[in-house]
C-alpha positions, 0 to 999 in steps of 0.5 A, a space after each residue: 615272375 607272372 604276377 597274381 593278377 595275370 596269374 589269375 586271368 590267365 586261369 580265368 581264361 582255362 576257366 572260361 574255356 572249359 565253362 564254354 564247353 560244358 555249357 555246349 554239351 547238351 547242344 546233341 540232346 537238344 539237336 535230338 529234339 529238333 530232330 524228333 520235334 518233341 521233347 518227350 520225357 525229358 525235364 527242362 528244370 535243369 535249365 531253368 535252374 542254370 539260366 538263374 544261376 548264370 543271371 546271378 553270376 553276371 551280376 555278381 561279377 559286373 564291377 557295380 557289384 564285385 570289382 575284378 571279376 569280369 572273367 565271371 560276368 564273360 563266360 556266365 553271359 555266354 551260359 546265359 545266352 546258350 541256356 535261353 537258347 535252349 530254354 526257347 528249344 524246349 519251349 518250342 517242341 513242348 506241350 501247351 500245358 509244359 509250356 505255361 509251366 514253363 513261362 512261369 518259372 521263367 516269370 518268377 525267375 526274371 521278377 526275382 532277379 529284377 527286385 534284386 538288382 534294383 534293390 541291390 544298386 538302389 538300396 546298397 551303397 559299398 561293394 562290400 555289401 553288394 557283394 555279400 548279398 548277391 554273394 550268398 545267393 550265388 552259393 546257395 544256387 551253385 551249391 544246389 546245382 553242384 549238388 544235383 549229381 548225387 542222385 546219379 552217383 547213388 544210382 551208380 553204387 546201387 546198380 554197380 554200373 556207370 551207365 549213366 555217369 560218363 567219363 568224360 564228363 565227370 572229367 570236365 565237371 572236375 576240372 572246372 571245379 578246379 580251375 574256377 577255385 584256383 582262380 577264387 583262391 588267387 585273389 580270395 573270393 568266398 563265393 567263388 571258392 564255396 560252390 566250386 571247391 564243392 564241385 571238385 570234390 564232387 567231380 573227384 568223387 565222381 570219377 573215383 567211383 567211375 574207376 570203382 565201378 567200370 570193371 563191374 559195368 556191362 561193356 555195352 552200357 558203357 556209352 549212356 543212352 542219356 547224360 549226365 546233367 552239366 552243374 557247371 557253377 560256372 562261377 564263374 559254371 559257377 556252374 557254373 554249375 554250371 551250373 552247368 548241363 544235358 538234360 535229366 529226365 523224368 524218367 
């Protein structure tokens, strides 16, 4: 008889799996990008969000904050090194003028996160505590994250096409939306369970609509010219959101 906790891990594990792949996705844009040394319409405002909402989780599941939650430290870490990783890319090939507006979100990012870690581990004393404050926050940044396909959805049932909603990888946000809630419901975790069980229903929502709508797509728009953005909450996406996740565009 496998018990909870080994339960737990090996789902974890899958979690971690899937997370890793999903963080991976954007790396065609971005070797587009490279390739054309210009970041031309597209938005980094995806991965700025993610490289937020991966800090938040690394911190939420290091065990000063949230004992027994390593797996969600691991693969947000990995989320947070690969979104740097873009983030860096993007810098590179944009404009001077996108390039401050770059360093300071980035700057208000890194001094929110460092006012919160300090006030956190000086200021709360339980894990308790410490773990529904950084809690919260991660909700309220996953729930967002997750959110963000339902511009892509509405687009989908107003133009009866899934151009811009490929399947594949409606799939995995699905599934990591349910591999990372299963996990959150082994050993009940809130935080963990809130933005990923909404990433679920919203993968299920996603392909329900994929199936919906396929016949009435034109066969030569069924691979997009653009992604859908990755909200892989990675909470573990918490997104992970993921968050995470391919570029958006401005467009």
């Amino acid at each position: 008889m496998v018990s909870a906790d080994a339960a737990r891990n090996i789902v974890g594990i899958i979690g971690n799996v899937i997370s890793f792949g999903l963080f991976l996705s954007p790396v065609p844009t971005f070797a587009k990008i490279c390739k054309r040394k210009a970041v031309e319409d597209f938005s980094p405002i995806p991965y700025l969000a993610t490289l937020m909402n991966c800090m938040l989780w690394v911190f939420y599941g290091i065990p000063v904050v949230h004992p027994h939650s390593i797996l969600v430290a691991t693969i947000n870490g990995i989320g947070l090194v690969l979104e740097a990783i873009y983030i860096s890319i993007f810098f590179v090939y944009s404009p001077n003028r996108l390039r401050l507006k770059l360093l300071g979100i980035l700057a208000g990012e890194f001094l929110f996160m460092a006012a919160m870690i300090v006030g956190v581990v000086v200021g709360v004393h339980t894990h308790e505590k410490r773990s529904l404050i950084v809690g919260v926050l991660c909700v309220i940044f996953g729930t967002c994250m997750y959110a963000s396909p339902l511009s892509v959805m509405k687009m989908v049932i107003q133009t009866k096409s899934v151009k811009y909603m490929p399947f594949f990888l409606s799939l995995v946000c699905f599934l990591n939306g349910v591999c990372w809630t299963a996990y959150a419901l082994i050993r009940f975790d809130i935080f963990v369970t809130i933005p990923n069980g909404l990433g679920a229903l919203l993968g299920a929502a996603q392909l329900i609509l994929y199936f919906w709508y396929y016949r009435s797509t034109p066969k030569d728009e069924i691979k997009p010219e653009i992604q859908l953005p990755v909200t892989s909450t990675v909470t573990p996406t918490h997104s992970t959101v993921v968050s995470l996740d391919p570029l958006s565009t401005n467009r």
